[in-house]
C-alpha positions in Angstrom: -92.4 -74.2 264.1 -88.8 -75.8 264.6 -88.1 -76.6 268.1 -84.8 -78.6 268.3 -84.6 -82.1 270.1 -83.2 -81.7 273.5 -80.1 -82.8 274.2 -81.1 -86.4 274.7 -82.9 -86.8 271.7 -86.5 -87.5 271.0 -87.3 -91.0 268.8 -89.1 -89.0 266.3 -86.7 -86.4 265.9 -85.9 -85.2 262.0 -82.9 -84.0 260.4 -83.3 -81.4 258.4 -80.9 -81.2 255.0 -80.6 -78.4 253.2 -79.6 -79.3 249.3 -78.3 -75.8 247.5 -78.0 -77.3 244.3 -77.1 -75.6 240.6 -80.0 -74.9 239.5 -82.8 -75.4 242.5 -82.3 -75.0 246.1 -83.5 -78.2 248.7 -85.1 -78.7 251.6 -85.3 -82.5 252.9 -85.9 -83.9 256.6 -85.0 -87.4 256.9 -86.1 -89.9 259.5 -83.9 -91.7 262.0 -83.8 -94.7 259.1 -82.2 -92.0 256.7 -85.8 -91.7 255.2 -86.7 -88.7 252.6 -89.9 -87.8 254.9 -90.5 -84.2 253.3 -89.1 -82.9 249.8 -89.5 -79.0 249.2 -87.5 -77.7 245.9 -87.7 -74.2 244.4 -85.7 -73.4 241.2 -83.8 -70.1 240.3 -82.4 -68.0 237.7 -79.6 -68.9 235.4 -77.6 -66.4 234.1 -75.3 -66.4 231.1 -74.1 -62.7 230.3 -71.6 -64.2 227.7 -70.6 -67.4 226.3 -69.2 -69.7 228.8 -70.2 -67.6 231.4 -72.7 -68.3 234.4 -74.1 -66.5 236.9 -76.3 -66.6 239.8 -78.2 -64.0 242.3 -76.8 -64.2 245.9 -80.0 -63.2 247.3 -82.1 -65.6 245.0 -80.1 -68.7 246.1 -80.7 -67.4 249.9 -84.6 -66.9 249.3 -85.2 -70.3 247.7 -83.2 -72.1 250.4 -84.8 -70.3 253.2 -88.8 -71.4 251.4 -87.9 -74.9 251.3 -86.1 -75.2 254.5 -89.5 -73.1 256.2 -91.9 -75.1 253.7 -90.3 -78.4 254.8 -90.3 -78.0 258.7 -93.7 -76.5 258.1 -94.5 -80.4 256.8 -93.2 -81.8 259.3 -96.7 -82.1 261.7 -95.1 -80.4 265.0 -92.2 -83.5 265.1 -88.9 -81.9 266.5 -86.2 -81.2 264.6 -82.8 -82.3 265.7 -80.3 -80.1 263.6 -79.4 -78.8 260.5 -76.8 -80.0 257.8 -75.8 -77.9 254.3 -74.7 -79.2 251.4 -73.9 -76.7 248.1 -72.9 -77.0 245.1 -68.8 -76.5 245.3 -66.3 -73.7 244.1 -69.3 -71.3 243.5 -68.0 -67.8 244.8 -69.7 -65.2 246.3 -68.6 -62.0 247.6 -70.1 -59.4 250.1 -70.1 -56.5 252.5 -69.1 -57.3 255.8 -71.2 -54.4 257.4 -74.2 -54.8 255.2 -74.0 -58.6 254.3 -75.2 -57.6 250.7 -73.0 -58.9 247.6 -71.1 -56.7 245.9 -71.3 -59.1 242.4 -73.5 -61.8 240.8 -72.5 -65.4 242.5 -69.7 -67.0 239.4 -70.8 -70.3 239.1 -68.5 -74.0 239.3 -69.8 -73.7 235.6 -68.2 -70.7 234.6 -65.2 -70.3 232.3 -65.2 -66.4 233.1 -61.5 -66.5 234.8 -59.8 -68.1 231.5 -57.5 -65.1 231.2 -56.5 -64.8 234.7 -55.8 -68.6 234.4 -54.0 -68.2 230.9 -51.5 -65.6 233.2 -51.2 -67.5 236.3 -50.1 -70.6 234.2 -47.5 -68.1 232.3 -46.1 -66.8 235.4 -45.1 -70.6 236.3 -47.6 -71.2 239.5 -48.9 -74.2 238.3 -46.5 -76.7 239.9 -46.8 -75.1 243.3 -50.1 -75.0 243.2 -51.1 -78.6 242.2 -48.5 -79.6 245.0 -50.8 -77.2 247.4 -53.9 -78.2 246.5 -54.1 -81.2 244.4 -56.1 -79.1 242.1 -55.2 -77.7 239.1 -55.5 -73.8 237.4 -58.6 -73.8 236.1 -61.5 -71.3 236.1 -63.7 -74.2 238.0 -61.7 -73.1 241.3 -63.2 -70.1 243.7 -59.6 -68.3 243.7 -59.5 -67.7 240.0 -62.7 -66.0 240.4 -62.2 -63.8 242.9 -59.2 -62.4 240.9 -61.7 -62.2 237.9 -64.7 -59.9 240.4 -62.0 -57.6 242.1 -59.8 -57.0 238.5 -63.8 -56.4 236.9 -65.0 -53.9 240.1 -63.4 -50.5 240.3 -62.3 -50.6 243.6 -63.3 -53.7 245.1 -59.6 -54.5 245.6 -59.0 -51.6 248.2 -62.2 -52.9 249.8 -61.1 -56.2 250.2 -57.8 -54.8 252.0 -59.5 -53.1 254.2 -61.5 -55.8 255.3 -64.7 -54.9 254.3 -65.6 -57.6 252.0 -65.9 -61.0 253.1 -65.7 -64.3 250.5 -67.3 -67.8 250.6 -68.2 -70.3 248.5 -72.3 -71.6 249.0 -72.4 -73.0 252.4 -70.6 -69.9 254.1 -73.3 -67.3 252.3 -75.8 -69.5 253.7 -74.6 -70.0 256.7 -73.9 -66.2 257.6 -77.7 -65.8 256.4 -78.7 -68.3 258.7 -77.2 -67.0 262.0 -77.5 -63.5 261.1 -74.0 -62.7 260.3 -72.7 -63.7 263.2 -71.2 -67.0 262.0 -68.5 -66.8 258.8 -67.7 -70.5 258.5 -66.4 -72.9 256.2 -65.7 -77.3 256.0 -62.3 -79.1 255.2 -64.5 -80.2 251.6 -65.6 -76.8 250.6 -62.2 -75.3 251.5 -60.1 -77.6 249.6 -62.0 -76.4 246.4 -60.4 -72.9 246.6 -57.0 -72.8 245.4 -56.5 -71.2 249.0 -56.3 -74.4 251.1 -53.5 -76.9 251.2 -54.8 -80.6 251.6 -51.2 -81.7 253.1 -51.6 -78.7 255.8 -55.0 -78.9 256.2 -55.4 -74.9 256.5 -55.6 -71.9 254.4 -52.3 -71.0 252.9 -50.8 -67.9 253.1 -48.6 -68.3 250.1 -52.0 -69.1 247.9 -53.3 -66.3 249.0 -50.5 -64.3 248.2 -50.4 -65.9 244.4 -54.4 -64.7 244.1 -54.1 -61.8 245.5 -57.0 -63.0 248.6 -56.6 -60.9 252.5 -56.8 -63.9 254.7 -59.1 -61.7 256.5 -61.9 -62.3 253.8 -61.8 -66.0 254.3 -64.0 -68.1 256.3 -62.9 -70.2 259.6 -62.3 -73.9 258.7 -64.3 -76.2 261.0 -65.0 -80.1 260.8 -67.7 -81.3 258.3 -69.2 -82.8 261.5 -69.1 -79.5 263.8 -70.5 -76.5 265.1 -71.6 -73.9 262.7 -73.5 -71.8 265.2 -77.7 -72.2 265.8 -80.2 -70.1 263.0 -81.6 -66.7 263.9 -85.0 -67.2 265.8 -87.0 -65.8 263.2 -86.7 -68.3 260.3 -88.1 -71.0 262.4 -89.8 -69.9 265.7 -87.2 -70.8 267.4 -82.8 -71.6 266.8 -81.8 -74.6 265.3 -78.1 -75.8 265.5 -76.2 -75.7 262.3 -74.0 -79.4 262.9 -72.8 -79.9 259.5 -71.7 -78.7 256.2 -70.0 -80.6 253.3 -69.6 -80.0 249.5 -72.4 -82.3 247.4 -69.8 -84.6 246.1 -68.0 -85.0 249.3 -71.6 -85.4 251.1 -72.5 -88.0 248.6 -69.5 -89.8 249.1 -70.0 -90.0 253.2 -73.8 -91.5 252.7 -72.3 -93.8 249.9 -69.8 -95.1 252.8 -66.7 -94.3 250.6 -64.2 -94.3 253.0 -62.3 -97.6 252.9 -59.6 -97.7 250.1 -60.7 -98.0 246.1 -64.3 -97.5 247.3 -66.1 -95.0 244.8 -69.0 -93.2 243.8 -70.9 -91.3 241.1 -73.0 -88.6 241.2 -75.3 -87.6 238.0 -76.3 -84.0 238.5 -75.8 -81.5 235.5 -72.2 -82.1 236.2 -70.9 -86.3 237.2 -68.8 -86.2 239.7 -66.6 -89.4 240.5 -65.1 -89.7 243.7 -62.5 -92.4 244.8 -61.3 -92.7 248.3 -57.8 -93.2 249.0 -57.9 -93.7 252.6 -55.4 -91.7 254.8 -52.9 -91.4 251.5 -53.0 -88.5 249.5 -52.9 -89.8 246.0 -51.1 -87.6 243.1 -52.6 -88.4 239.8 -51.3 -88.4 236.2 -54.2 -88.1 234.7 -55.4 -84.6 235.6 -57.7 -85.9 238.7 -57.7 -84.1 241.6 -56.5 -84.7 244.8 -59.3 -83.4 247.7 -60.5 -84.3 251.3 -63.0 -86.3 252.2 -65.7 -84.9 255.1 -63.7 -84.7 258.3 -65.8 -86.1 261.0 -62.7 -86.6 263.9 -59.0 -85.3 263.8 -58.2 -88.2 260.6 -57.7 -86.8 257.5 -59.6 -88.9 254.7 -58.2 -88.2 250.9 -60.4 -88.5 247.4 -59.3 -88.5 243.8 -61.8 -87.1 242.2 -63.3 -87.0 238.2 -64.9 -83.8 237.4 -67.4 -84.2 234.1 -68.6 -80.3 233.7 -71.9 -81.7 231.2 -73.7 -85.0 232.3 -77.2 -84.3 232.8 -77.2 -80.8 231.5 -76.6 -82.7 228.2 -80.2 -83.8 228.0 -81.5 -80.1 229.3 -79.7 -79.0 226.2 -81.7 -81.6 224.1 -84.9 -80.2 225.9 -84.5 -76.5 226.2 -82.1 -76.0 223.0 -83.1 -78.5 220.5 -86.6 -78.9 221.3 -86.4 -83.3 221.0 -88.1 -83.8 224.1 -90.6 -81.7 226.2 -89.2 -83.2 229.8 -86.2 -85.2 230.7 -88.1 -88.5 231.4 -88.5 -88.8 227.8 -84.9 -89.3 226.8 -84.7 -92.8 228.1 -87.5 -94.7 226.4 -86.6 -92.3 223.5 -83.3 -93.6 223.2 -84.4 -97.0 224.3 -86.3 -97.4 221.0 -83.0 -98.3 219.1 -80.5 -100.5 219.7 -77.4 -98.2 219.5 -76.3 -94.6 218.3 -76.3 -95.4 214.8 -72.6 -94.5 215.1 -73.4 -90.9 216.5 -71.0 -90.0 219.1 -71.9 -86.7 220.8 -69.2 -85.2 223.3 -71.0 -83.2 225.3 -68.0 -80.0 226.5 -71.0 -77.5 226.7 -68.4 -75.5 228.9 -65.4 -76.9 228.0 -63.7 -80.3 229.0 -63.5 -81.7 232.4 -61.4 -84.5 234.1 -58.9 -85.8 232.3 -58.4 -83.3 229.8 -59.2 -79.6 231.5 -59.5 -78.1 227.8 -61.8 -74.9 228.0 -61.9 -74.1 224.9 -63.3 -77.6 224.2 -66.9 -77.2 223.0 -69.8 -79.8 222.0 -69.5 -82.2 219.0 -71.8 -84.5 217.3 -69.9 -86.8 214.8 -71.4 -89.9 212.9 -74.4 -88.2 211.8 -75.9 -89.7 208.2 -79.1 -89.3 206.2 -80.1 -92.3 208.5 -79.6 -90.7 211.6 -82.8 -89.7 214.0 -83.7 -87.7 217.3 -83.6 -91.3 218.7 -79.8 -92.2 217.6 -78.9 -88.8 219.3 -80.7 -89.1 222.5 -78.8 -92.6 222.5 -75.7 -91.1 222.1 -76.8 -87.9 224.5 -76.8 -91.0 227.5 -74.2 -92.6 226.1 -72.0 -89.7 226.6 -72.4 -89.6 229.8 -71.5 -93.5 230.5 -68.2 -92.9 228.1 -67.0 -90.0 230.2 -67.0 -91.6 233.8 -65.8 -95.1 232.0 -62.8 -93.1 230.9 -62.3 -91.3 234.4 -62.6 -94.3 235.8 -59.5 -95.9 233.9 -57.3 -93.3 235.1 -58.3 -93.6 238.9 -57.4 -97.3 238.8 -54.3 -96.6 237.4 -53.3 -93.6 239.6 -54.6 -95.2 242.8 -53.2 -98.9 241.7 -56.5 -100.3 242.9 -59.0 -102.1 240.8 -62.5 -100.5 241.2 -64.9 -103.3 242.3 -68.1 -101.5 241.7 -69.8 -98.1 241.4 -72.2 -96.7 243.7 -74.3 -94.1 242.1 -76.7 -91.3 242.9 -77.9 -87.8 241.3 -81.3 -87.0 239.2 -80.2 -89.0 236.3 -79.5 -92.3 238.1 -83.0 -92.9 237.9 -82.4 -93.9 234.0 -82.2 -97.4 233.9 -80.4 -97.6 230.2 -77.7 -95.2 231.7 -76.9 -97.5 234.1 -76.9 -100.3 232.4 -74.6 -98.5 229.6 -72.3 -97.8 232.7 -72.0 -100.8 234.0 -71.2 -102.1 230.2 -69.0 -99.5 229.4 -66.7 -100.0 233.5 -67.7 -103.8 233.2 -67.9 -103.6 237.0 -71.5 -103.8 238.8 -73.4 -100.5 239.5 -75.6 -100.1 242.3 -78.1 -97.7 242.8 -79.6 -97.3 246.2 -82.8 -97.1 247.8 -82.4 -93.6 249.2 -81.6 -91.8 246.2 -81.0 -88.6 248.2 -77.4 -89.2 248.7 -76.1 -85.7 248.9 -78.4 -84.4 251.2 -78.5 -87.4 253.3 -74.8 -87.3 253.8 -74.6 -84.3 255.7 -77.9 -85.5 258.0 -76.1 -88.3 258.8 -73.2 -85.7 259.7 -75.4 -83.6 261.6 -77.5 -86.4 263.3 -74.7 -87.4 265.3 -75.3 -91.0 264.9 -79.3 -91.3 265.6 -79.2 -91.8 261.9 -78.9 -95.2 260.7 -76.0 -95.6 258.3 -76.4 -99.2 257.6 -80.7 -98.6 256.6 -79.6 -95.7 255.2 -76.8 -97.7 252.8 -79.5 -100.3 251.4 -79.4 -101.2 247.4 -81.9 -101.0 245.5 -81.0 -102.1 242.4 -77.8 -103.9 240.6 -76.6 -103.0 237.0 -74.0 -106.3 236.0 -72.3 -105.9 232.2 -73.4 -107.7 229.6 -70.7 -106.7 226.5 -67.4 -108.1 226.7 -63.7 -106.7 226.5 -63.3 -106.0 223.0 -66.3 -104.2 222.5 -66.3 -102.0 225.3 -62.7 -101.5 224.2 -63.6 -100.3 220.9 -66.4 -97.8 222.1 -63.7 -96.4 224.1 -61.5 -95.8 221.2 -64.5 -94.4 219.3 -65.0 -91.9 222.4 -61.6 -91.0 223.0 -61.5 -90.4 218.7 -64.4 -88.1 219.2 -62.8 -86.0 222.1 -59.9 -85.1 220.0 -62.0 -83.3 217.2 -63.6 -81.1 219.7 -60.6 -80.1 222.1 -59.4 -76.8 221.8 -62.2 -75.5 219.0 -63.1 -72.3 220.4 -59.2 -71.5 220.1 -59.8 -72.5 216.1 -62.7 -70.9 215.9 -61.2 -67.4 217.1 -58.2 -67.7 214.8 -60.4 -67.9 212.3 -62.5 -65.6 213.0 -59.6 -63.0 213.2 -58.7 -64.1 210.0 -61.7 -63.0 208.2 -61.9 -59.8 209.9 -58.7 -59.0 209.0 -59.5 -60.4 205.3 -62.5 -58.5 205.4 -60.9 -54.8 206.7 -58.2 -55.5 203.8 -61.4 -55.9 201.2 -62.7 -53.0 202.1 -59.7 -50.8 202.4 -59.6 -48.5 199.0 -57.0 -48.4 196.6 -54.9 -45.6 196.9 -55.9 -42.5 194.6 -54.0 -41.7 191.6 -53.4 -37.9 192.7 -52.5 -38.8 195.6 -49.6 -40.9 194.2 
């Protein structure tokens, strides 16, 4: 079903990429000219048991990557395939049984703002500086660490367990990995690591003083190998036959390697639910002072490659939400030629902090605005402003890279579902007033860590080509003013969940003091 390519290769020998996404699980081989031959995709439960909170099944993830992985090789005609690469959606954190491999908790999702307390006390008890020197990352409950410390404070006594050494942790890649060989493989990459709170980028290991601040045996944690290594073959059984596991790398990270953003002030964008901006800073960590973060790039030799990176927690979740909660469209292909049937917002700006605030304000009690809206206003004006949202948020991200790196950004590559949407393209190249170019292979995530596992029979340069260029057409001033209007917008929904508590205390108290009874005259 899956026999490997010997060792000297056969010409018509496939990669196979396995894409565990957010909210669907992928399985893609790609041809030698970095080629999307077959595309299987399986969807999976989300799980929100309160607000702000998201979950996923272990198993469920496992089951939906294993069907398209089996369903894609099964394509493939009998045409060898060469090796395996995984990419995963980052920070996602699962934990399980050592013995048993079963998890001992739902999967907490990248989404998740479930660890906000454990944050709140971390931050109190004055580890922030250390750990932004550590990691280049900041306290947040996007990080794995915080969400261990939320599972083994929530499990009577998972924290024994853990002691003991029966309970392992990793973030996607290592749960599928260990599924893959059968447990005998617990493994982790440089990009997945550094996304942790556990793994300092200047060291380029797990820390043991990071584990000591969360509270995390290192015996739980997975070995750290190169993006571009060894990460053992698959069990014979889910393919006929092994396959070698040769690479791994967080989505972002993997999109950034097929984007070929390595050299200095070369960036890409990713529109998933989330955007993700990466911006490579060569061989120089960068510090910013704009609340990016500092991460690694995919380590394919002994050189350690750095990122800033802008992390937008809504982009095309945004137009889900006008799908699934407001009912304006039926699918997402009708939000562009619905908000290409006016010529602007109408002056509605929508901030879209569904779960909070992202890069560069990391507010979590943030939450979604729509401001501007008058008697004139339609489901058009808002599906404008939906996309426009999006544009605003990595224009703004943007800014602060060039000023932290002290680099001008030249022009965007960019990738993800919603880069298909030519009027949120053109928006973004309006709104940086920098060309955007969207390639032929949109695929860019899972074609990253192919080219990664290929070991150069993949062709980066076909694999590179462009299919399309976005140029601006506004000038300064305007784009300056929208940027006011957006950054105007932001400041009316930070911190609202805070608001909305206090005042929700308020009227309970107001309320229990209605209701109390006057005292009784006899009992005067």
């Amino acid at each position: 079903m899956g026999e490997p390519a010997d060792s000297g290769g056969a010409d018509d020998a496939l990669v196979l990429a396995l894409d565990q996404g957010t909210t669907s699980s992928r399985g893609i081989l790609f041809e030698a000219d970095g080629n999307p031959l077959v595309v299987r995709q399986q969807e999976f439960s989300q799980f929100t048991p309160s607000p702000g909170w998201v979950e996923h099944d272990p198993e469920e993830i496992w089951e939906s990557q294993l069907a398209t992985a089996r369903d894609a090789v099964a394509a493939a005609g009998g045409r060898p395939v060469r090796a395996i690469g995984i990419t995963n959606q980052r920070e996602t954190t699962i934990l399980w049984e050592r013995s048993t491999g079963r998890p001992v908790a739902p999967a907490i999702v990248w989404q998740s703002r479930a660890s906000e307390d454990v944050c709140r006390r971390l931050e109190a008890a004055g580890h922030g500086e250390e750990i932004r020197r550590r990691t280049g990352l900041l306290i947040d409950p996007y990080f794995s660490a915080t969400k261990i410390m939320h599972l083994v404070e929530s499990i009577d006594g998972l924290a024994e367990r853990c002691r003991r050494g029966e309970i392992l942790f990793g973030t996607v890649d290592s749960w599928l990995i260990w599924k893959f060989t059968d447990g005998r493989v617990h493994a982790t990459d440089p990009t997945n690591a550094s996304r942790t709170l556990l793994y300092d980028i200047h060291e380029r290991a797990w820390s043991p003083r990071l584990a000591e601040i969360f509270g995390v045996p290192l015996s739980m944690l997975p070995e750290i190998r190169p993006s571009a290594g060894d990460f053992g073959t698959t069990h014979p059984r889910w393919f006929g036959g092994p396959l070698p596991i040769r690479s791994v790398a967080g989505d972002q990270q993997s999109a950034a390697h097929a984007q070929g953003c390595s050299r200095p002030g070369t960036a890409k964008n990713t529109y998933g639910t989330g955007a993700f901006l990466l911006f490579s800073t060569g061989q120089t960590p960068v510090t910013s002072r704009h609340g990016l973060l500092t991460t690694v790039a995919c380590q394919t030799d002994a050189a350690a490659g750095y990122l800033l990176e802008g992390s937008i927690f809504v982009a095309g979740a945004i137009v889900s939400w006008l799908r699934d909660g407001l009912g304006i469209i039926r699918q997402a292909a009708e939000i562009e030629p619905l908000a290409a049937s006016v010529p602007d917002s109408g002056g509605v700006v929508v901030v879209p902090a569904l779960t909070g605030l992202g890069t560069p304000y990391w507010d979590p009690a943030a939450r979604g605005t729509i401001l501007g809206i008058t008697r004139g206003t339609t489901a058009a004006h808002l599906a404008r402003a939906a996309i426009e949202s999006i544009a605003l948020q990595v224009a703004e991200v943007a800014g602060c890279m060039q000023q932290d790196a002290g680099m001008p950004l030249e022009r965007l590559r960019v990738d993800g579902g919603a880069a298909a949407n030519n009027l949120l393209l053109q928006v973004q190249a309006d709104l940086l007033g920098v060309p955007v170019e969207r390639p032929l292979v949109r695929e860019t995530t899972a074609l990253g860590v192919a080219m990664l596992a290929s070991r150069g029979s993949l062709d980066p340069a076909a694999a590179r080509r462009v299919e399309r260029v976005f140029t601006p057409s506004i000038d300064e001033p305007v784009r300056r003013r929208r940027l006011a209007l957006w950054r105007a917008a932001v400041e009316r929904s930070r911190g609202w969940a805070d608001v909305a508590g206090r005042t929700d205390e308020a009227d309970h108290r107001s309320s229990v003091s209605i209701a109390r009874p006057s005292p009784s005259p006899i009992s005067q």
